[in-house]
MARBA-3410 file (N, C-alpha, C, O; in Angstrom, 1 decimal):
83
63.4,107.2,124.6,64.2,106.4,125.4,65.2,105.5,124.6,66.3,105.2,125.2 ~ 64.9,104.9,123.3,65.4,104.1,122.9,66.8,104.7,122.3,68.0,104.6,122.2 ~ 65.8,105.5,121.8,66.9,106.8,120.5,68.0,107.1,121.9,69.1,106.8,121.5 ~ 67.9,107.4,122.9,69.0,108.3,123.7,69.9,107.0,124.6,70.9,107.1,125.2 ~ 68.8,105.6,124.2,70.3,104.9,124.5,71.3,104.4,123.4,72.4,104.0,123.5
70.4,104.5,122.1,71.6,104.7,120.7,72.8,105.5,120.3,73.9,105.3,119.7 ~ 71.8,106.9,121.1,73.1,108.1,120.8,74.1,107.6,122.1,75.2,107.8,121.8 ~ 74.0,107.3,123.0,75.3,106.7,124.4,76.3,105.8,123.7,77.4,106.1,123.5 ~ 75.5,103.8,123.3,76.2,103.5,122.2,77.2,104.2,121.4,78.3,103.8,121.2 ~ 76.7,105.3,120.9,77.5,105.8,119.4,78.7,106.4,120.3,79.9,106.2,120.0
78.2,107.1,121.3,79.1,107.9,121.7,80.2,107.5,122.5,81.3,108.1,122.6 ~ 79.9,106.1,123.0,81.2,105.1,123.2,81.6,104.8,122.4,82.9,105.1,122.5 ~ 81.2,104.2,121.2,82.4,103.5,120.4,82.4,104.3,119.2,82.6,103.6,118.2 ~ 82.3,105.5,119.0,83.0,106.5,118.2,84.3,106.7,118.3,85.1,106.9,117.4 ~ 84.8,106.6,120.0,86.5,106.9,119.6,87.0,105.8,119.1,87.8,106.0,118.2
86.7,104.5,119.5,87.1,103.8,119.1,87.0,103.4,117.1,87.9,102.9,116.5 ~ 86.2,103.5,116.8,86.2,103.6,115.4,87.0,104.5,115.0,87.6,104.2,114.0 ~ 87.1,105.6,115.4,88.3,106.5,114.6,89.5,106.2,114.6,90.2,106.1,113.6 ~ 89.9,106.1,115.9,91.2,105.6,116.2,91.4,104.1,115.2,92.6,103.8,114.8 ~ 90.6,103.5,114.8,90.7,102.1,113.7,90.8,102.6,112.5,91.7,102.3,111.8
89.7,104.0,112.0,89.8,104.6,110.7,91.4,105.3,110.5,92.1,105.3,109.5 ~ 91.7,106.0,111.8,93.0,106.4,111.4,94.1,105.6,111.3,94.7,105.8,110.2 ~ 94.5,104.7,112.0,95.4,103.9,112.0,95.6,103.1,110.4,96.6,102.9,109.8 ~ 94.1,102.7,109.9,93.7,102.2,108.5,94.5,103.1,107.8,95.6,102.7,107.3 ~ 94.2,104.3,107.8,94.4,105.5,106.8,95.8,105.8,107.2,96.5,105.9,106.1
96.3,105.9,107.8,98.1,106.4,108.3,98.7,104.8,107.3,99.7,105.1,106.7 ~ 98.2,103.6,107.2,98.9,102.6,106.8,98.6,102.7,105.3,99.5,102.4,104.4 ~ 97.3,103.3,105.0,97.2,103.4,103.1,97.9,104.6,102.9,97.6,105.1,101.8 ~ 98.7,105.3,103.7,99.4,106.3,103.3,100.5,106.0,103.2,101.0,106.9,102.4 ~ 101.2,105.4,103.4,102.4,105.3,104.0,102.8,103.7,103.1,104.0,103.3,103.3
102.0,103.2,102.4,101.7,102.1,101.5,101.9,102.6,100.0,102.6,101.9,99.2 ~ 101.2,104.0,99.7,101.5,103.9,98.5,103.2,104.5,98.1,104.0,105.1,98.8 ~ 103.3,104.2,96.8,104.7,104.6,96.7,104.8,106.2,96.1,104.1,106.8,95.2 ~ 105.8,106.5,96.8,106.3,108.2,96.5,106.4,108.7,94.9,107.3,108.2,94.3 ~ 105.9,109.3,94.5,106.5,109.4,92.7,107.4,110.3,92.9,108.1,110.1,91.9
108.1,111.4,93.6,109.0,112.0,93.6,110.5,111.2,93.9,110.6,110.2,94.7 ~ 111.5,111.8,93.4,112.6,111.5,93.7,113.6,111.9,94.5,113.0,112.6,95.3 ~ 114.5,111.9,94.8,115.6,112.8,95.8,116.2,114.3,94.8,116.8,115.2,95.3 ~ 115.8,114.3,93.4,116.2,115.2,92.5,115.0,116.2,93.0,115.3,117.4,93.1 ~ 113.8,115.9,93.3,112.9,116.8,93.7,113.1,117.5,94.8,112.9,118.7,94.8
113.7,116.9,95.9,114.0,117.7,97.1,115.1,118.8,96.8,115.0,119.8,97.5 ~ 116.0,118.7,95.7,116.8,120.1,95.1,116.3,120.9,94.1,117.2,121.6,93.7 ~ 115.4,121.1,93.6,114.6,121.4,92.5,114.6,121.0,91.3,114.0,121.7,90.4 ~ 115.1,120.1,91.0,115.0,119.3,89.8,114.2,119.0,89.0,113.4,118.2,89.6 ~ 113.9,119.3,87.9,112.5,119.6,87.2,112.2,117.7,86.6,112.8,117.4,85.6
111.6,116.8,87.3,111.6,115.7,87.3,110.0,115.5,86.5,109.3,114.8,87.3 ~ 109.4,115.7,85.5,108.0,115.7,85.1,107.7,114.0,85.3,106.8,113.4,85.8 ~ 108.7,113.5,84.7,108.0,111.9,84.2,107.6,110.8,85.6,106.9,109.8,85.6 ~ 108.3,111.6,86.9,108.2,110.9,87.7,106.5,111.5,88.3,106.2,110.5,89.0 ~ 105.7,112.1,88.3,105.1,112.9,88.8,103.4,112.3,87.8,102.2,112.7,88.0
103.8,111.7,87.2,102.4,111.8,86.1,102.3,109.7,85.3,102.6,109.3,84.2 ~ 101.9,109.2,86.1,101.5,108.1,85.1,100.3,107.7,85.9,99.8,108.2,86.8 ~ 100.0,106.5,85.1,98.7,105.7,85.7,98.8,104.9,86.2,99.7,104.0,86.1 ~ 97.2,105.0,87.6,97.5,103.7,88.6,96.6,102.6,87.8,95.6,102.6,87.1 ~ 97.6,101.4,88.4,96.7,100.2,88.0,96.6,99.3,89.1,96.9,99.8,90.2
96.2,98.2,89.2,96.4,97.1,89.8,95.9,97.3,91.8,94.9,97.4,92.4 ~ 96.9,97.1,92.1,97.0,96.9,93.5,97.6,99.0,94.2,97.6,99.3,95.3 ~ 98.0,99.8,93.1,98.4,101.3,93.1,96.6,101.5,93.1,96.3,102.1,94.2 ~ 96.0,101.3,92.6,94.7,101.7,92.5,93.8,101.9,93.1,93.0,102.8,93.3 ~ 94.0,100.6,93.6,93.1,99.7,94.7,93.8,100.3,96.0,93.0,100.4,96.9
94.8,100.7,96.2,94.8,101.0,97.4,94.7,103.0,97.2,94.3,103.6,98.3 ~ 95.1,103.8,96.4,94.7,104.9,96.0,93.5,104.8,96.4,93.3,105.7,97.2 ~ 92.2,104.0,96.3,90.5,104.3,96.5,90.6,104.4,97.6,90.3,105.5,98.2 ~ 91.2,103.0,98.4,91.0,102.8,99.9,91.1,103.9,100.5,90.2,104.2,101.2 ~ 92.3,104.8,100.5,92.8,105.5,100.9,91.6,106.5,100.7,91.0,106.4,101.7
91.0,107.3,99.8,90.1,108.6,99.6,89.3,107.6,101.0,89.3,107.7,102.2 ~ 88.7,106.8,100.3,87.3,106.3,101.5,87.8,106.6,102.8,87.3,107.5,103.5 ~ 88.8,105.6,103.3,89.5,106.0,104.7,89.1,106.9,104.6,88.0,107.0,104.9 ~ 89.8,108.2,104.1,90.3,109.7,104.6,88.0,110.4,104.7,87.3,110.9,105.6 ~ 87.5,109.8,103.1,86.4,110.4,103.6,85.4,109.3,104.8,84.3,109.8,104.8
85.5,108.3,105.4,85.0,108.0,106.4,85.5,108.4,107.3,84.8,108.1,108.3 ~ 87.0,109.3,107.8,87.3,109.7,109.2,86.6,110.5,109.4,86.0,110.7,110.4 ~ 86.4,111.7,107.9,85.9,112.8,108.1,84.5,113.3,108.4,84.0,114.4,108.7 ~ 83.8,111.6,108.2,82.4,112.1,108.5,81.9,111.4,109.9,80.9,111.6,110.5 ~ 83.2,110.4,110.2,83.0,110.2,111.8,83.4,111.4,112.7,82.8,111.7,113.8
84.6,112.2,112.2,84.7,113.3,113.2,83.8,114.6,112.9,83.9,115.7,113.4 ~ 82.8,114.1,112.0,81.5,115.6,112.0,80.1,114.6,112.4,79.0,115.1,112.7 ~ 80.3,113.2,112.5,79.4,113.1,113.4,79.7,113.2,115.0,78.8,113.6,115.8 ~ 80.8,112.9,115.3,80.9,113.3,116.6,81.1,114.6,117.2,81.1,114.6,118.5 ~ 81.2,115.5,116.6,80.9,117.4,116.4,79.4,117.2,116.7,79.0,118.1,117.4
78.5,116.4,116.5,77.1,117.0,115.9,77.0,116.4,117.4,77.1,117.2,118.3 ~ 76.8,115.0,117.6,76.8,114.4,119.2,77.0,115.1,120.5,76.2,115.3,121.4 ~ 78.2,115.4,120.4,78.9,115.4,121.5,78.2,117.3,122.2,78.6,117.7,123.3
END
């Protein structure tokens, strides 16, 4: 009885947590900066743009971002398994 009013719980506020995970994750995307150029969009063999290291605040939000993307993905295979 208790467990099957946990799984109701979850099953309410699952959409709601995704819909927060995604909106999170659409903003750490859209946050970090592009390393390509406008020379890339014509084929321009641009190497230097394409390869350095993150530090600081590039980093920190580079992590956030994997986590986001891997916490949507284990809220939308737990709600596969629920529903």
């Amino acid at each position: 009885m208790l467990l099957c009013r946990h799984m109701v719980l979850l099953q309410q506020a699952l959409p709601y947590v995704q819909i927060g995970l995604s909106v999170l994750l659409m903003l750490a995307i859209l946050l970090q900066r592009t390393g390509a150029s406008l020379g890339g969009a014509f084929g321009v063999d641009n190497f230097s743009s394409g390869f350095h290291t993150r530090r600081g605040l590039e980093k920190t939000l580079f992590q956030a971002t994997i986590v986001l993307g891997i916490l949507f993905a284990l809220s939308a295979l737990v709600n596969l398994i629920i529903s």
